[in-house]
C-alpha positions as CSV (number, residue, x, y, z in Angstrom):
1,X,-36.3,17.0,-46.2
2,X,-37.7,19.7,-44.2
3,X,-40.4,18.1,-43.3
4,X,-38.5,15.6,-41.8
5,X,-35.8,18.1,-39.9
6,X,-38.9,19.6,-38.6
7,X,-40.3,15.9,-37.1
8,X,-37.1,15.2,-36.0
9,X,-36.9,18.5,-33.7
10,X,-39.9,18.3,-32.5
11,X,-39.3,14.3,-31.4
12,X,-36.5,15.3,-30.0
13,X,-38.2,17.9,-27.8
14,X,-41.2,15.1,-26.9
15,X,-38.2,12.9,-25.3
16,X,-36.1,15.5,-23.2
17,X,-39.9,17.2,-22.0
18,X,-41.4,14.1,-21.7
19,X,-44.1,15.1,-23.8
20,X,-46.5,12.7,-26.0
21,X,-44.7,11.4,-29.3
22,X,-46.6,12.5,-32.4
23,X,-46.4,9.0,-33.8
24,X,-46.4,10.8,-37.8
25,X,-43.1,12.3,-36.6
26,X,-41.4,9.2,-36.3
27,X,-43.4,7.8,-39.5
28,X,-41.9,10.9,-41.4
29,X,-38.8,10.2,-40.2
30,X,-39.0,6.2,-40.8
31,X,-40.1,7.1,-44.6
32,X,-37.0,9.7,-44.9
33,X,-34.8,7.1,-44.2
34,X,-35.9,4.7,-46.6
35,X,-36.2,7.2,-49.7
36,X,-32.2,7.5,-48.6
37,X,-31.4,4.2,-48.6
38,X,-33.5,3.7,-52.1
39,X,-31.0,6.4,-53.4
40,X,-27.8,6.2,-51.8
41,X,-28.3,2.3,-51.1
42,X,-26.2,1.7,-47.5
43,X,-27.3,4.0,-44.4
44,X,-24.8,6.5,-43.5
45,X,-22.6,6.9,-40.2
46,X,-25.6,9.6,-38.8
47,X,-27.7,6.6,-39.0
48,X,-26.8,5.7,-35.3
49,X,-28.4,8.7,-34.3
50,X,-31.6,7.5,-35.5
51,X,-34.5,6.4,-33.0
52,X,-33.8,3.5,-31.4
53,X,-30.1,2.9,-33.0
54,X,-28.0,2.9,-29.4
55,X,-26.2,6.5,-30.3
56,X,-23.6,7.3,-28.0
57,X,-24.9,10.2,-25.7
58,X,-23.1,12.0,-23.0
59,X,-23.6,10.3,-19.4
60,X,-24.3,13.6,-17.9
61,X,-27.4,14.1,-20.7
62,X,-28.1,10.5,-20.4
63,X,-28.7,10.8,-16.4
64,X,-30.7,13.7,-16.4
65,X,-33.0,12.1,-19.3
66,X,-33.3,8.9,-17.1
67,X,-34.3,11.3,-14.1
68,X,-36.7,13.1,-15.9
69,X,-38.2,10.1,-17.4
70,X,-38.5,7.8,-14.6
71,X,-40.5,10.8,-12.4
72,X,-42.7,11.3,-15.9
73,X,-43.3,7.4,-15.6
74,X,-44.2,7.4,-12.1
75,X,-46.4,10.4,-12.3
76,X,-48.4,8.8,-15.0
77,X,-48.8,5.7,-13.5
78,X,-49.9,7.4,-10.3
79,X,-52.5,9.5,-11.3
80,X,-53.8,7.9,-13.8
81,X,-53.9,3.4,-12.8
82,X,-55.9,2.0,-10.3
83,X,-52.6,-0.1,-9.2
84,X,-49.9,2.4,-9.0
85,X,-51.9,5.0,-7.6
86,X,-53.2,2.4,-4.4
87,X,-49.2,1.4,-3.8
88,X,-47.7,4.8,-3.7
89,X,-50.5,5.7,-1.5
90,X,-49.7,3.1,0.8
91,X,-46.1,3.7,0.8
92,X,-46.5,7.6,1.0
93,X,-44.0,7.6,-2.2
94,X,-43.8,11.0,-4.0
95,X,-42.9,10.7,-7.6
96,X,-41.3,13.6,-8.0
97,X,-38.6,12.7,-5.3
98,X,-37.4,9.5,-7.2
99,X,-34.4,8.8,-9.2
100,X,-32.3,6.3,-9.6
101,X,-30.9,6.3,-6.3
102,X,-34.0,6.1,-4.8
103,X,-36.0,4.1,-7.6
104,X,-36.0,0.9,-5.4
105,X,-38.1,2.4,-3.1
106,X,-41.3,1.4,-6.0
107,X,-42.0,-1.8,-5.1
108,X,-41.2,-4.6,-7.9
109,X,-44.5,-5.3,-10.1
110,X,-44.7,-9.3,-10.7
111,X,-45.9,-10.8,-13.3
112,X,-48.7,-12.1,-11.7
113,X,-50.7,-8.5,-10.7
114,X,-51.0,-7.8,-14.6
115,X,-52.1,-10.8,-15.4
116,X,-54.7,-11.0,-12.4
117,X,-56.3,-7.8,-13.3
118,X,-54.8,-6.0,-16.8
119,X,-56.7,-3.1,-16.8
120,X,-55.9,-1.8,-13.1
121,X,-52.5,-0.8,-15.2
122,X,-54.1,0.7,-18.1
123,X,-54.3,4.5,-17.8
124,X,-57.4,6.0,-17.8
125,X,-55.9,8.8,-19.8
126,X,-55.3,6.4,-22.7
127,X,-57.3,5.0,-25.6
128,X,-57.1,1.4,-25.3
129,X,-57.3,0.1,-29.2
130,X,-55.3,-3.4,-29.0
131,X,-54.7,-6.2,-26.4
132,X,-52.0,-8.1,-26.7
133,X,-51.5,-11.4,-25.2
134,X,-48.3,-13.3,-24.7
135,X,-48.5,-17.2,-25.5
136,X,-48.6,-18.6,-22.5
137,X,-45.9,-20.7,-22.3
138,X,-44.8,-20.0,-19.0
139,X,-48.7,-19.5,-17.4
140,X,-51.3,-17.6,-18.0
141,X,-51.1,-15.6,-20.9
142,X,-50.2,-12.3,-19.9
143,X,-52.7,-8.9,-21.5
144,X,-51.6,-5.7,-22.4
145,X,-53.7,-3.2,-23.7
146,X,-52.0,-0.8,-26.8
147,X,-53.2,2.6,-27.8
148,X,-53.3,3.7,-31.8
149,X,-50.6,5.8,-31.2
150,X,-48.3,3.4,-29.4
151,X,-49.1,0.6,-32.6
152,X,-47.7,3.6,-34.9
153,X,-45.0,4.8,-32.7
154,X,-43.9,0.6,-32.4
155,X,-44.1,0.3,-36.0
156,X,-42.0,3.3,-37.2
157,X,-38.9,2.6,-34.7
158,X,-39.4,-1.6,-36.0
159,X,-39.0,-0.1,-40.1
160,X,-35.8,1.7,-38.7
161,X,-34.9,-1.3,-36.9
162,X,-35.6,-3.6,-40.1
163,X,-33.9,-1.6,-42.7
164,X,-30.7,-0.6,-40.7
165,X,-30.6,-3.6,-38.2
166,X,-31.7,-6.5,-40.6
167,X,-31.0,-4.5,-43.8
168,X,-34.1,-5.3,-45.5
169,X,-34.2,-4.5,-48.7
170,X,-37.1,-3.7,-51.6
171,X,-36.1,-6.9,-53.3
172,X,-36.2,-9.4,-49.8
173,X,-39.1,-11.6,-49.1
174,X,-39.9,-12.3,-44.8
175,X,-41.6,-15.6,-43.9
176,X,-43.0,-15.0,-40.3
177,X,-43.3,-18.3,-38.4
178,X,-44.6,-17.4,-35.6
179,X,-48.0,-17.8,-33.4
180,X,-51.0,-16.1,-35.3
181,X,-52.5,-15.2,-32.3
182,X,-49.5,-13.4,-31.4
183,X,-51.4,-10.6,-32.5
184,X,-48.6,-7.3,-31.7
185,X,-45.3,-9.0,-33.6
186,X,-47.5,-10.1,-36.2
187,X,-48.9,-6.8,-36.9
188,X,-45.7,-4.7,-36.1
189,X,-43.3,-7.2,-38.5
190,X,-46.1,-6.7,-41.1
191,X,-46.3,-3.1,-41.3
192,X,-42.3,-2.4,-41.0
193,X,-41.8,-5.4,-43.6
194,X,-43.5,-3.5,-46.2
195,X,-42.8,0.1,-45.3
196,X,-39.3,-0.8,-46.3
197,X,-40.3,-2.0,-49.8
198,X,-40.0,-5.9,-48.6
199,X,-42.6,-8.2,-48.8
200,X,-44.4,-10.3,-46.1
201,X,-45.6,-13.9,-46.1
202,X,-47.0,-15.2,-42.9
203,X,-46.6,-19.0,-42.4
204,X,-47.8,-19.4,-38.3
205,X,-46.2,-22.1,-36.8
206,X,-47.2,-25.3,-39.2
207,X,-46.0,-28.5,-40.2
208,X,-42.3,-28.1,-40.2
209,X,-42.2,-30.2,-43.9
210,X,-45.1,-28.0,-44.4
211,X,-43.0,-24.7,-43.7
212,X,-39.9,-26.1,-45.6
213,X,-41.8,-26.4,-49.1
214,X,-42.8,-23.2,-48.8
215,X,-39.0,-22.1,-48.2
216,X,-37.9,-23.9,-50.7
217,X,-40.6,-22.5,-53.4
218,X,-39.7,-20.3,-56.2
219,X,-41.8,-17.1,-55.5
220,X,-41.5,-15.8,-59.1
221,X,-42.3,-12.2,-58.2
222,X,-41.3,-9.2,-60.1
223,X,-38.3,-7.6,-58.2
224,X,-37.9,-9.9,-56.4
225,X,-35.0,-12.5,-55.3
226,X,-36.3,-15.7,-56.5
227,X,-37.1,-17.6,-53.0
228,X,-37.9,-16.1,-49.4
229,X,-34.6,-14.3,-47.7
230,X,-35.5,-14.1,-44.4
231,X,-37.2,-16.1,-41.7
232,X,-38.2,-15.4,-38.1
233,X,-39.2,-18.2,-35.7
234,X,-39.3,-18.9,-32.2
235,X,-35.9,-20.9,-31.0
236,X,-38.2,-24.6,-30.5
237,X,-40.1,-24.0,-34.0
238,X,-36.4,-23.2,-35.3
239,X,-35.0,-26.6,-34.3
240,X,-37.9,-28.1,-35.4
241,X,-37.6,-26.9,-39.1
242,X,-33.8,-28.2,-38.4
243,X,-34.6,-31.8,-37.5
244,X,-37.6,-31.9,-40.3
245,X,-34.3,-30.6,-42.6
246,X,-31.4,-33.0,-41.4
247,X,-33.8,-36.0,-41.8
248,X,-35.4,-35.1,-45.0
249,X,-32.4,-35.1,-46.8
250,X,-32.4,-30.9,-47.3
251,X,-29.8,-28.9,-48.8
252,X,-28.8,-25.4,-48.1
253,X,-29.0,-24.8,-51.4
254,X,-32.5,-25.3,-51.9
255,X,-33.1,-22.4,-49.9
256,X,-32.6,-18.5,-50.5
257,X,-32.2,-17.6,-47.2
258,X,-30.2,-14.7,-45.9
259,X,-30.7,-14.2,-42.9
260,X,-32.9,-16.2,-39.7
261,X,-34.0,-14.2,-36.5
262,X,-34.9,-15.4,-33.5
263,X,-36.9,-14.4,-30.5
264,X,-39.0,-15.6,-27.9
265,X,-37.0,-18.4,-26.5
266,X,-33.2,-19.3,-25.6
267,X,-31.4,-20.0,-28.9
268,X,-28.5,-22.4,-27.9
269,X,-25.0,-22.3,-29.7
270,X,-25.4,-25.8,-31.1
271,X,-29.0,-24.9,-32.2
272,X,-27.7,-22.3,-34.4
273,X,-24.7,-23.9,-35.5
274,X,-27.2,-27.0,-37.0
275,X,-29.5,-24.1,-38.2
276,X,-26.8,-22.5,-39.9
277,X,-25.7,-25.3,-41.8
278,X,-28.7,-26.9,-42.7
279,X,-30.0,-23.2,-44.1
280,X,-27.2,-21.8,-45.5
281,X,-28.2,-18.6,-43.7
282,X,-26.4,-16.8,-40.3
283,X,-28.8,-17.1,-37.6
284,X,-29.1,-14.2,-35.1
285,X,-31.1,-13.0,-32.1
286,X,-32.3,-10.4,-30.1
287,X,-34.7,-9.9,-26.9
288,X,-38.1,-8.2,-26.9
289,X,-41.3,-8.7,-24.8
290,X,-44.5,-7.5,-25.2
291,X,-44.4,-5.9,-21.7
292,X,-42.2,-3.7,-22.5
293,X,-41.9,-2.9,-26.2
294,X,-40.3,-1.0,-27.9
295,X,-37.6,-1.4,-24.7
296,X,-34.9,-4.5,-26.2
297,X,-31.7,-5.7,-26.4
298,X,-29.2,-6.3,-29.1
299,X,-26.3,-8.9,-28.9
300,X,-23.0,-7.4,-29.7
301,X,-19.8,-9.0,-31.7
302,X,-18.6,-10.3,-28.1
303,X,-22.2,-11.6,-27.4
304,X,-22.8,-9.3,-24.6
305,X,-26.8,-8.3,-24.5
306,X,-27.0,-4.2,-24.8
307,X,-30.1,-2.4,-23.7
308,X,-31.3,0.8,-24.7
309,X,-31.6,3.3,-22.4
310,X,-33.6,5.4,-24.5
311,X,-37.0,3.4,-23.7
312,X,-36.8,2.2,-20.4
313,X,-35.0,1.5,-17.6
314,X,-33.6,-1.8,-16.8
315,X,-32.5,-3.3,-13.6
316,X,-31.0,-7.2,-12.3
317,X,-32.4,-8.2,-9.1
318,X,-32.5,-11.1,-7.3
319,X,-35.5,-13.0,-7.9
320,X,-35.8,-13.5,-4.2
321,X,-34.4,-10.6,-2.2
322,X,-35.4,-8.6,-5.3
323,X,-31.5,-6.5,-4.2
324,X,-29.1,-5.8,-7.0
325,X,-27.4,-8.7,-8.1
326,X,-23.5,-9.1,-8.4
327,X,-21.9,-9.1,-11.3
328,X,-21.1,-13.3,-12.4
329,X,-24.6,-13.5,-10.7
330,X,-27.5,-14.8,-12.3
331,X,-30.5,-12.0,-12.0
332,X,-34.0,-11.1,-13.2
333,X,-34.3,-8.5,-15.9
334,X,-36.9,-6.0,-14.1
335,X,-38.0,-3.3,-16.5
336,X,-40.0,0.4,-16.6
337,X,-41.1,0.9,-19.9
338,X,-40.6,4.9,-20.3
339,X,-43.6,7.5,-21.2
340,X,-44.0,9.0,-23.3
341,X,-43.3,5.3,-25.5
342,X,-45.6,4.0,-23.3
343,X,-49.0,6.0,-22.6
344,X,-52.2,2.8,-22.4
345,X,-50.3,0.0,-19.9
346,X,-48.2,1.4,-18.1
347,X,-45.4,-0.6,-16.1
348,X,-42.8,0.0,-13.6
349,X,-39.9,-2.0,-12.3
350,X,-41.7,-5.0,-13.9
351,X,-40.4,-8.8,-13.0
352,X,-40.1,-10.0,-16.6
353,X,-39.0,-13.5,-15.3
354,X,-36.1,-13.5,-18.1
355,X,-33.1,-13.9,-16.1
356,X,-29.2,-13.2,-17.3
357,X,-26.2,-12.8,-15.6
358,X,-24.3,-9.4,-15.1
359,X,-20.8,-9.8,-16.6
360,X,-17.9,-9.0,-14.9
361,X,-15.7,-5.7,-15.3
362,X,-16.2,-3.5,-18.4
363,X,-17.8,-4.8,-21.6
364,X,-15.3,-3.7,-24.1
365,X,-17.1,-4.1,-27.3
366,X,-18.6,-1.9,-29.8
367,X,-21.6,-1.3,-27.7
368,X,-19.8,-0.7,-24.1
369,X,-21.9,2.6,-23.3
370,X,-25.0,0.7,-23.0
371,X,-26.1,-1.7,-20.4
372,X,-25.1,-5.0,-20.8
373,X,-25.6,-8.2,-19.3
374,X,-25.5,-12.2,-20.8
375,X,-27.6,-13.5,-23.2
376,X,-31.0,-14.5,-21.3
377,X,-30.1,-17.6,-19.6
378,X,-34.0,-19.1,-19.4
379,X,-37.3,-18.4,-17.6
380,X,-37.4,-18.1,-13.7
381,X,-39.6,-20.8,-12.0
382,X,-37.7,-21.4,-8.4
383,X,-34.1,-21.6,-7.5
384,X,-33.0,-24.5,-9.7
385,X,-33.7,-22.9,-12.6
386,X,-31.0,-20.1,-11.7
387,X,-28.4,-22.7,-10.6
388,X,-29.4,-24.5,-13.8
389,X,-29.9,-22.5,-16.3
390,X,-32.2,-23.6,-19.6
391,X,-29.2,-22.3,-21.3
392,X,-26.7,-24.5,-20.0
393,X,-29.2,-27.5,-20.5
394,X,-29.9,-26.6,-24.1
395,X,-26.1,-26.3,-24.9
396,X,-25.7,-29.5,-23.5
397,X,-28.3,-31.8,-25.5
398,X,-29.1,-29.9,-28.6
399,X,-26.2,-30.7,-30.5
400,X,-26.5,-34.1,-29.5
401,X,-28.6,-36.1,-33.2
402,X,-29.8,-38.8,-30.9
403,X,-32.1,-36.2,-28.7
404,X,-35.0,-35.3,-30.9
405,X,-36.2,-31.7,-31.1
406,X,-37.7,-29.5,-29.9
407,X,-35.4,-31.2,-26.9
408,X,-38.1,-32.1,-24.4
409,X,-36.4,-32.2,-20.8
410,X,-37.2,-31.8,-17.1
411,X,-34.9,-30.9,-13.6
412,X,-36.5,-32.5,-10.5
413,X,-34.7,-31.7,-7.1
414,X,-33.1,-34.6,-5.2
415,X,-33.5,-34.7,-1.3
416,X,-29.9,-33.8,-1.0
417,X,-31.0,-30.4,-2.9
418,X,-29.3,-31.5,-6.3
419,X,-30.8,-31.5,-10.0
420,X,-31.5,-34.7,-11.7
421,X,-32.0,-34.0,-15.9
422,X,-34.7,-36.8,-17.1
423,X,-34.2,-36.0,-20.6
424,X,-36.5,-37.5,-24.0
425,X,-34.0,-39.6,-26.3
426,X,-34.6,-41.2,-29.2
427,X,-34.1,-44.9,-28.4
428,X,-32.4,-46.9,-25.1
429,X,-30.3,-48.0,-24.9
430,X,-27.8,-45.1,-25.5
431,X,-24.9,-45.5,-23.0
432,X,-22.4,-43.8,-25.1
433,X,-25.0,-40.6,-25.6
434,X,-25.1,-40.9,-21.5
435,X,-21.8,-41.1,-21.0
436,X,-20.8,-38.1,-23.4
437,X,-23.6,-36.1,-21.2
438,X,-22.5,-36.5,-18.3
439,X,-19.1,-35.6,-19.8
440,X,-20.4,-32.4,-21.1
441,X,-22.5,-31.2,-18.3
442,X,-18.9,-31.7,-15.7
443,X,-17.0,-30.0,-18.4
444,X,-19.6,-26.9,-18.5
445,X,-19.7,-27.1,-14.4
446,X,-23.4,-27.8,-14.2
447,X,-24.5,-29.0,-10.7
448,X,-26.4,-32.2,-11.4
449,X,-27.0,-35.3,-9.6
450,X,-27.5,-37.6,-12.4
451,X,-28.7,-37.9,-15.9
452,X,-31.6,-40.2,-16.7
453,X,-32.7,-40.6,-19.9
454,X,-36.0,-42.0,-21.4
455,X,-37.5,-42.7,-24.9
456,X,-41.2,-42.7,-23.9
457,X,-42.5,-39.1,-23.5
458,X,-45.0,-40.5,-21.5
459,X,-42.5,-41.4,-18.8
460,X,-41.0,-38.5,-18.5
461,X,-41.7,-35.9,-15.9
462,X,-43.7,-32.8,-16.5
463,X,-41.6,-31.0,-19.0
464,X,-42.8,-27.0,-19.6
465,X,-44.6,-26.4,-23.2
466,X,-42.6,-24.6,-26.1
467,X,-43.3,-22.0,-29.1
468,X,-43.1,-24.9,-31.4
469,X,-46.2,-26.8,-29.5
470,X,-48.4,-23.9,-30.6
471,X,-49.2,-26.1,-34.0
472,X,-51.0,-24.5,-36.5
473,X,-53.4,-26.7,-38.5
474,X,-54.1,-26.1,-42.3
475,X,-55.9,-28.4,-45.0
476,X,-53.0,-28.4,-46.8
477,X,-51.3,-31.8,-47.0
478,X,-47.4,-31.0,-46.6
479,X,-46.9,-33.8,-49.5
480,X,-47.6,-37.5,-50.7
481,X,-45.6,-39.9,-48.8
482,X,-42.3,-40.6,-49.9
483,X,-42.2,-37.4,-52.2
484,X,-40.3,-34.1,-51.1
485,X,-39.8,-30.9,-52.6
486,X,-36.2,-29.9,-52.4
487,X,-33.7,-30.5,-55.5
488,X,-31.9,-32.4,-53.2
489,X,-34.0,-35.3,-53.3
């Protein structure tokens, strides 16, 4: 335990100097608190003050830290990447003068300039040792280079995260159903899994009858429960393990499930409702990105987003104007990823492309000294998808059984400058399904033109890829036709 009090001081001095983490620090302090929850069993109320865990801290402290971090950030960056050093060059900016009155005076890094050239952001002070690469759904997939340090420091604030946040457990089983190539998430849910004591199956995103055997399995494992307690999915490969469910004839109790996370992608309420009740299991959510890891945000009780201010600093511009946005007004998240969390790429005031809307007048929930804005609404790609949200569309359809999922949809712009939804059905005609739509999207206040459906994906405009395309092939057949796993059968 001294040990430990010793790495705690000494991290504790790394974040108010701004000097590197000693990533066994953490790891001592990670360990520590699982031996306690081994003996004791539930984390105790010091457990907020942990890395990572949103402890409340004096707005005084917490404004000089911020200070002090975003000059440490911009220093780094400027001395030691090819693209931060050329801008505040350019700009005659001085570091060491900015803070967060003046922080808008560092140009807004888009998403495109790291994935143009990756390594003008990686600092030459570094040690590059893994690249990770988003999927791609939105473009290019975007390259960020990890040090060894950075992987450990990740991983030891993630086994906090899992055994206070998720509660993980010695005697829980995780499926992980996401990308394989996903190469960070994989790696960091791995390691923090099993530092708990939990234990780790990796599915990849595979045939969702495939995926819902394997659910359904009895693991038969010494210690522990008798079928996997916890999933984590994208929100599309989610609803597709919920349509593969509803139509199979699945039960919720021929699953173990505990709990479902999801990331990624916009989980819809009807989405998680279906989830919910086809898995027995609540479904929750949080935001990460590989930009800017380990920088997040957790929903509260009131479903507010909260993010830490102990990793980064956040902002809400407008996507256009890149000023501050209004609160009711839809925003991007832009993002600096604080050193010394960050030391390989570094990052600031990056355009994420995740937009949210700032809520109006005080928070008033558990979490009300953090930051908060909505849930993410959906991905920036032009105005219409601010005044039309993939939210909004997503609550609309997805509770609807006639739309298939993943929902496959598309907004074109009308001359006039509305939004027409061509939206994937599963057979026309459907005017009572049209007619409770367009109900729906005037009761919600969305600005559309018109709904059009079509049953022929073929027909239907463009419509932007999903987590859930990302198909995994095995050589595995998912069963005989006609046959099923599930008791329910």
């Amino acid at each position: 335990m001294f040990g430990t009090a010793v790495s705690q001081l000494r991290y504790g001095a790394s974040i108010l100097l701004n000097r590197r983490i000693r990533p066994q620090d953490l790891g001592r302090i990670a360990d520590d608190m699982v031996r306690t929850l081994a003996e004791f069993g539930e984390p105790g109320a010091d457990s907020a003050l942990l890395p990572g865990q949103a402890g409340q801290v004096d707005p005084e402290v917490r404004r000089t830290v911020t200070r002090r971090s975003l000059r440490a950030t911009a220093r780094a960056a400027v001395r030691h990447t090819a693209y931060y050093r050329r801008t505040f060059d350019d700009l005659g900016i001085d570091p060491d003068t900015l803070d967060t009155e003046t922080w808008s005076r560092v140009p807004v890094t888009p998403k495109a300039a790291l994935r143009g050239l990756p390594a003008a952001f990686v600092s030459a002070a570094a040690e590059p040792a893994l690249m990770a690469l988003t999927t791609g759904t939105s473009g290019t997939p975007t390259a960020v280079w990890y040090s060894r340090a950075e992987l450990e420091t990740t991983i030891a604030l993630s086994t906090i995260s899992a055994a206070l946040t998720l509660g993980l457990r010695p005697q829980h089983t995780v499926a992980y159903a996401g990308c394989s190539r996903a190469t960070l998430p994989l790696v960091v849910a791995e390691e923090s899994t099993t530092r708990v004591g939990a234990s780790f199956v990796q599915f990849g995103t595979i045939d969702p009858a495939l995926a819902l055997d394997r659910l359904a399995a009895p693991l038969g494992l010494p210690g522990k429960a008798p079928q996997i307690t916890h999933l984590t999915a994208s929100a599309s490969y989610l609803s597709a393990l919920v349509q593969e469910a509803e139509q199979g004839g699945w039960r919720s109790a021929d699953f173990g499930l505990e709990s479902i996370g999801v990331g990624g992608e916009v989980l819809s309420t009807p989405l998680r409702e279906r989830a919910e009740a086809a898995f027995g299991a609540p479904v929750s959510t949080s935001y990460l990105m590989t930009e800017t890891l380990p920088s997040g945000g957790t929903p509260c009780s009131q479903g507010h987003l909260h993010h830490t201010t102990e990793f980064g600093h956040l902002e809400v511009l407008d996507p256009q104007t890149w000023e501050p946005t209004a609160p009711g007004e839809v925003g991007m998240l832009v993002h600096t990823p604080f050193v010394p969390y960050r030391e390989c790429t570094l990052l600031l005031r990056y355009a994420t492309g995740d937009l949210v809307r700032l809520p109006v007048g005080e928070a008033g929930c558990e979490w009300a000294h953090l930051p908060a804005t909505s849930a993410v609404l959906g991905r920036w790609s032009g105005p219409l998808s601010a005044s039309v949200p993939t939210r909004d569309v997503l609550d609309l359809v997805e509770g609807e059984p006639d739309v298939p999922l993943p929902a496959r949809y598309t907004l074109t712009e009308e001359p006039d400058g509305g939004a027409l939804l061509h939206l994937l059905v599963r057979a026309l005609p459907a005017a009572t399904l049209h007619r409770r739509l367009e109900q729906g999207a005037s009761a919600a206040g969305l600005p559309l033109a018109g709904i059009v459906l079509h049953d022929d994906r073929s027909k239907l405009p463009p419509s932007s890829p999903v987590r859930a395309d990302l198909r995994e092939h095995t050589f595995e057949s998912a069963r005989p036709v006609g046959v099923r796993a599930g008791s329910g059968a």
